[in-house]
N, C-alpha and C positions, 0 to 999 in steps of 0.2 A: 182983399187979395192976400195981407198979411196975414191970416186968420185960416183963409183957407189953405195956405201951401203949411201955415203949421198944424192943419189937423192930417195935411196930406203926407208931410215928410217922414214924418214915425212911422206910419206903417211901410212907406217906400224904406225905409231902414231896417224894419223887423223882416220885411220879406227876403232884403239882401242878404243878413245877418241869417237869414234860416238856410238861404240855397248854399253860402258860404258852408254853413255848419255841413249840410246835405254831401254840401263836394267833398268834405274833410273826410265824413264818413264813409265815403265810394271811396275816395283815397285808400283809406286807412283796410276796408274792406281788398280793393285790389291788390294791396302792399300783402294781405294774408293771403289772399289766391294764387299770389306770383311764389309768394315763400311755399305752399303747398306744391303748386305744379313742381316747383325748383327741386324739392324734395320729391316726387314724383320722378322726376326728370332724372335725377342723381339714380336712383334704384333702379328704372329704367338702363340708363347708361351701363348703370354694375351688372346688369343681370345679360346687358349686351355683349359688356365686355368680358362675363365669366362664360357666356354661348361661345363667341369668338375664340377663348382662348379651349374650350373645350373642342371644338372645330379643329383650330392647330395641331392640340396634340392628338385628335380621330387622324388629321391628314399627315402629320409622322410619323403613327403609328401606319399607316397603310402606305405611306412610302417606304416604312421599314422593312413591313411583309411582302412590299412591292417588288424590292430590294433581294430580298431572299428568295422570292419564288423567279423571279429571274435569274439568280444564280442559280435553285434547284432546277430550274429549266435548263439552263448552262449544262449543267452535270446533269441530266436526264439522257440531255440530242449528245453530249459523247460516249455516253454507257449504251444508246440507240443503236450508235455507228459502230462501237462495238461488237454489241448481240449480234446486230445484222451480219458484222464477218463473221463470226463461232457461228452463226446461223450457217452463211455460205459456204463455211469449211465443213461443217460439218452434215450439209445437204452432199458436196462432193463427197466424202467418205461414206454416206451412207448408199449412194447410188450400191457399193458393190456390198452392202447389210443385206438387200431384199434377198435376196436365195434365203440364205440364213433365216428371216424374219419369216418367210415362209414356212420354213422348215420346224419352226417353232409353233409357228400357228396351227400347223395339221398333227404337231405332237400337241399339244394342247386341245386342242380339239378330239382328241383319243383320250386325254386321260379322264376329259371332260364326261369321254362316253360311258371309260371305265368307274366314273364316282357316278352315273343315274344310278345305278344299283344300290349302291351303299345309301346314298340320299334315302331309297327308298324302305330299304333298311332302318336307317335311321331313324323314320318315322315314324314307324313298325314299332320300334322300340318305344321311341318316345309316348307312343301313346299304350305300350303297354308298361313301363312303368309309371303314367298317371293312373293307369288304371290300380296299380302298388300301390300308389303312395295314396289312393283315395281308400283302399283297402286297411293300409296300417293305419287311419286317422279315424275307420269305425272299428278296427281291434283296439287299438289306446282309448278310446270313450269307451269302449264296455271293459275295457281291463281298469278306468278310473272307477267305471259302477263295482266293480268284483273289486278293486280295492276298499272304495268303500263300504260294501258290506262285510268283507275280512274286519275291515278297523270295526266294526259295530260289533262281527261275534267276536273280535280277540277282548274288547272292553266288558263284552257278557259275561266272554268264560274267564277275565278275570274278578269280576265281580263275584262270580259263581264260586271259585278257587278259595276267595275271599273267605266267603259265606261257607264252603265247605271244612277249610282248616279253621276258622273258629266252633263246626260241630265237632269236629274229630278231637282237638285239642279238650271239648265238656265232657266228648265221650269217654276220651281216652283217660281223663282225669278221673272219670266215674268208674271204669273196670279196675279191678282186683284181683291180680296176679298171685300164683300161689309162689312161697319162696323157691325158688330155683337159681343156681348160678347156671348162666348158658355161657356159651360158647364164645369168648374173647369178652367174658366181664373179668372186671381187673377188681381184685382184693387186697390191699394195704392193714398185711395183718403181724404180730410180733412172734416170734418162737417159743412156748410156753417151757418146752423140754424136749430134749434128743438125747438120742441113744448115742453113748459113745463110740459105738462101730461106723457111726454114722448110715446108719441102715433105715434112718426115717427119722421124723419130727412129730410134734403134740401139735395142733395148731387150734385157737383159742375160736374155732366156727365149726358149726353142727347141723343138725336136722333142721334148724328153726333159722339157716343162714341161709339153705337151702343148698349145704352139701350133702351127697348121696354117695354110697360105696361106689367104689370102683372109677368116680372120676379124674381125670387124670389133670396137670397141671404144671404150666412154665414158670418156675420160679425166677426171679431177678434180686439179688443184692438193693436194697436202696441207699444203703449207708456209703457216704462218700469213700471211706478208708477200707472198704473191705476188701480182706484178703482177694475176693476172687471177682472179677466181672463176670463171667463166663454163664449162662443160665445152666439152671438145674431142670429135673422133672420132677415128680411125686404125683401118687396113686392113691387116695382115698381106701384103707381097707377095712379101717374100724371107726363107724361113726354113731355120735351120742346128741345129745339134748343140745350142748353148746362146746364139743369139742370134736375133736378125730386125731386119728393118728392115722400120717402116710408115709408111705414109703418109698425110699430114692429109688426111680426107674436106672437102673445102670446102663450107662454109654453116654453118659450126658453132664457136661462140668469137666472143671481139675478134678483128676485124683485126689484123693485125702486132702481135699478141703471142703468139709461138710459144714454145715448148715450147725448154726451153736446157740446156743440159749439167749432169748433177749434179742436177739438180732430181727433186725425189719428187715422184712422181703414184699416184695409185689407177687402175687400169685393171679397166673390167667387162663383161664377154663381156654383146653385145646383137645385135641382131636386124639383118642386111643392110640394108643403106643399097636404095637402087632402084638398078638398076642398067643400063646400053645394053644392049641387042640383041646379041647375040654377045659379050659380056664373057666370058672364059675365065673370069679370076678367080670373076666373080659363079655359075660354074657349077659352078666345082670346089666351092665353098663351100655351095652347094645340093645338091650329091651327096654330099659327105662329112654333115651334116647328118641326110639324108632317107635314111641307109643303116639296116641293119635293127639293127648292134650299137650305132650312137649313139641309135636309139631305143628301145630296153631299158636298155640303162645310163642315158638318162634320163627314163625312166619310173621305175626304181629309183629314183633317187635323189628323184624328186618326193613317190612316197609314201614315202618315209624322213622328208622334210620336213615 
C-alpha cells in the first residue's frame, strides 16, 4: 500500500501544481483584461464626458438664442401694436384720400394713353437705328479693306518714289548743263577794278562763268565793316573770256558809296530793271532769256529745287 500511494502521490502533486500554475495564469490574464477594459472604460467615460459637456454648452448656446428671440419677439408684438395704430390712423385719414386717389388714377391713366404713341415711336426708332448701327459696322469693315489697301499702295508708291529719286538723282548726275547763271544763283566774287565815278566795276566772271550781256544783278557787301549794307544793282554791258565790266543801275544803294577795288560782294541773278524803248541791251536780254533752251534748263532746275 506503501508503494502504491507513493507512485500515486507525485502525480496527485503534479496535477495540483499544474491547475495552481493554470489559475495563476487565468489570474494574471484577467488582471490584463480588467487593466484593458479599465482603460477602455476611462476613454469611454472621457469621450462621455466631453459629449456631455458639449450638450451643455449646444443647450446654452440655445438658451442664449432662446433668450434673444424672446426678447426680439418682445420688441416685434410692440412695434406690431404700434403699426397696427399708424395703420388705424392712417386707414382714418385716408377714408377722405379716395376722391383725390381717383383723381390721380384717371390722370394717370391719360397720360398713359398719351405715352402709347411715343412707345410706339420709340420702337420705330429703335429699330431704325439698329438698322444704322448694323449699316456703319459693314461701312467700318469695308473702310478697314479701303484702308488696307491705301496702306499697300502708299508702301508701293513709296517704294516707287524710292526707286524713282535714285534714277533721277544717275540721271540728273549724267546731264550736262551749258554755263549759264540763272535767276537767284548767288556768286561770291572780289572787285578787280572801278571806275572812280563809280559808274560800274571789272568783275573777275565771263563767257566761260556763264555771264551774258545785258544781265542784270543784286549786289550785297559781304565784308563785316563796310561802308554801306544797303544792296546795289549792276548790268552786264561788256563781256569777255573771264571778265565783264557792269554798270551801276541808278536808284539803288547810298549815294556816293560805290563799290571799290578788292572788296567782296555777293552778286544774284534778278529780274531786268524797266528799261527805254529801243534799249538793245534790254532786248538782247529778253531774247536770250525767253529762248526755248534757257526755258527747259530752267524748268529743270526749278523742279530739282
Amino acid at each position: 500500500m506503501a508503494g502504491i500511494a507513493f507512485a500515486i502521490v507525485p502525480g496527485i502533486v503534479a496535477e495540483k501544481e499544474q491547475r495552481r500554475l493554470d489559475r495563476e495564469n487565468s489570474i494574471e490574464n484577467l488582471k490584463k483584461k480588467m487593466i484593458v477594459d479599465e482603460n477602455a472604460s476611462n476613454l469611454a467615460l472621457a469621450a462621455v464626458f466631453r459629449e456631455i459637456s458639449g450638450h451643455r454648452e449646444s443647450i446654452d448656446a440655445a438658451q442664449a438664442d432662446l433668450k434673444e428671440t424672446d426678447d426680439k419677439l418682445d420688441f416685434l408684438k410692440n412695434e406690431l401694436t404700434k403699426v397696427a395704430d399708424e395703420l388705424k390712423v392712417a386707414a382714418s385719414e385716408s377714408e377722405g384720400l379716395v376722391p383725390s386717389r381717383l383723381d390721380v388714377e384717371s390722370k394717370l391713366a391719360a397720360v398713359n394713353e398719351r405715352l402709347e404713341p411715343l412707345k410706339k415711336n420709340a420702337n420705330g426708332i429703335a429699330a431704325t437705328r439698329k438698322g444704322l448701327e448694323d449699316k456703319l459696322s459693314d461701312v467700318q469693315n469695308e473702310n478697314k479693306t479701303l484702308q488696307a489697301k491705301l496702306d499697300k499702295l502708299i508702301f508701293a508708291r513709296e517704294q516707287i518714289l524710292v526707286d524713282f529719286r535714285d534714277r533721277e538723282k544717275f540721271y540728273r548726275g549724267s546731264i550736262k548743263t551749258p554755263p549759264w547763271i540763272y535767276y537767284a544763283d548767288k556768286l561770291n566774287v572780289t572787285v578787280t577794278n572801278a571806275r572812280p565815278s563809280g559808274a560800274g566795276v571789272f568783275l573777275p566772271v565771263g563767257f566761260q562763268d556763264g555771264m551774258k550781256k545785258g544781265m542784270e544783278f543784286l549786289v550785297r557787301r559781304t565784308a563785316p565793316n563796310a561802308p554801306s549794307r544797303r544792296s546795289r544793282r549792276l548790268r552786264a554791258t561788256l563781256v569777255q573770256s573771264n571778265y565783264c565790266f557792269a554798270e551801276e543801275i541808278p536808284g539803288f544803294g547810298d549815294t556816293n558809296v560805290f563799290l571799290q577795288v578788292d572788296e567782296k560782294i555777293e552778286i544774284e541773278r534778278s529780274g531786268d530793271s524797266n528799261q527805254k524803248e529801243g534799249d538793245t541791251i534790254g532786248q538782247e536780254s529778253d531774247s536770250s532769256l525767253t529762248s526755248p533752251e534757257s526755258n527747259a534748263i530752267s524748268v529743270g532746275v526749278a523742279n530739282d529745287s
